[in-house]
N, C-alpha and C positions, 0 to 999 in steps of 0.2 A: 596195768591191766589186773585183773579178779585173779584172785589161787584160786583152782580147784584143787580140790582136797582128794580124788584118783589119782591128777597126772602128776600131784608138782604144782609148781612155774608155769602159767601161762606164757608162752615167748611169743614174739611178734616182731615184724618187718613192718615199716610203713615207709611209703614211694610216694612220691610228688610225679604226675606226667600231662603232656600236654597232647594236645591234640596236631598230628604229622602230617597225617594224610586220610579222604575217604576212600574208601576201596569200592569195588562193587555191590557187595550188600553188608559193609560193615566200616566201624572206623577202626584205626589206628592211634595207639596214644605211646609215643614215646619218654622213657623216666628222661629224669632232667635232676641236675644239682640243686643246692641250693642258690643257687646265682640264676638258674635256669637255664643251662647248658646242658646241652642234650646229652647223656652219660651210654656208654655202648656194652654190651657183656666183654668178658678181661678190664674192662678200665673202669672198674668200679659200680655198673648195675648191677640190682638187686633182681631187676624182672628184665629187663632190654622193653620189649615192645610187648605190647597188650589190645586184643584185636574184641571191639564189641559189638557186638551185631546191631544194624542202627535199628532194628524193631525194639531194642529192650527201652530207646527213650520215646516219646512221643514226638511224631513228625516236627523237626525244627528247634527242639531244645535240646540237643543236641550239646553239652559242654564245652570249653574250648581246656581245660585244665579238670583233670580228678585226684584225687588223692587213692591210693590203695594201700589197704592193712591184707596181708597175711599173718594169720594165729596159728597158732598149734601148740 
């Protein structure tokens, strides 16, 4: 990742997660290893579960797998 020249170090998290479960107006994406095993908070998640609301994709593309960075 880019230095900015304020903070430092850019640092960053990136997650692999899959798609768990729909909810009522939203999906669910559970992190996963690199094997693809589902990973839980204490044993090693960085995020556990991550909830997106299904208006942010268009009806039916919907992914089955996303990747997620946090920066800071």
């Amino acid at each position: 990742m880019a230095k900015s020249t304020t903070q430092g170090a850019i640092k960053a998290v990136n997650v692999n997660m899959i798609l768990d479960r729909e909810t009522k107006g939203a999906l669910r994406y559970q992190e996963v290893n690199e094997q693809g095993a589902a990973l839980e908070i204490g044993a090693g998640a960085k995020i556990g579960t991550l909830y997106v609301r299904k208006d942010a994709y268009p009806q039916g593309t919907a992914p089955k797998a996303v990747s997620v960075t946090i920066a800071w």
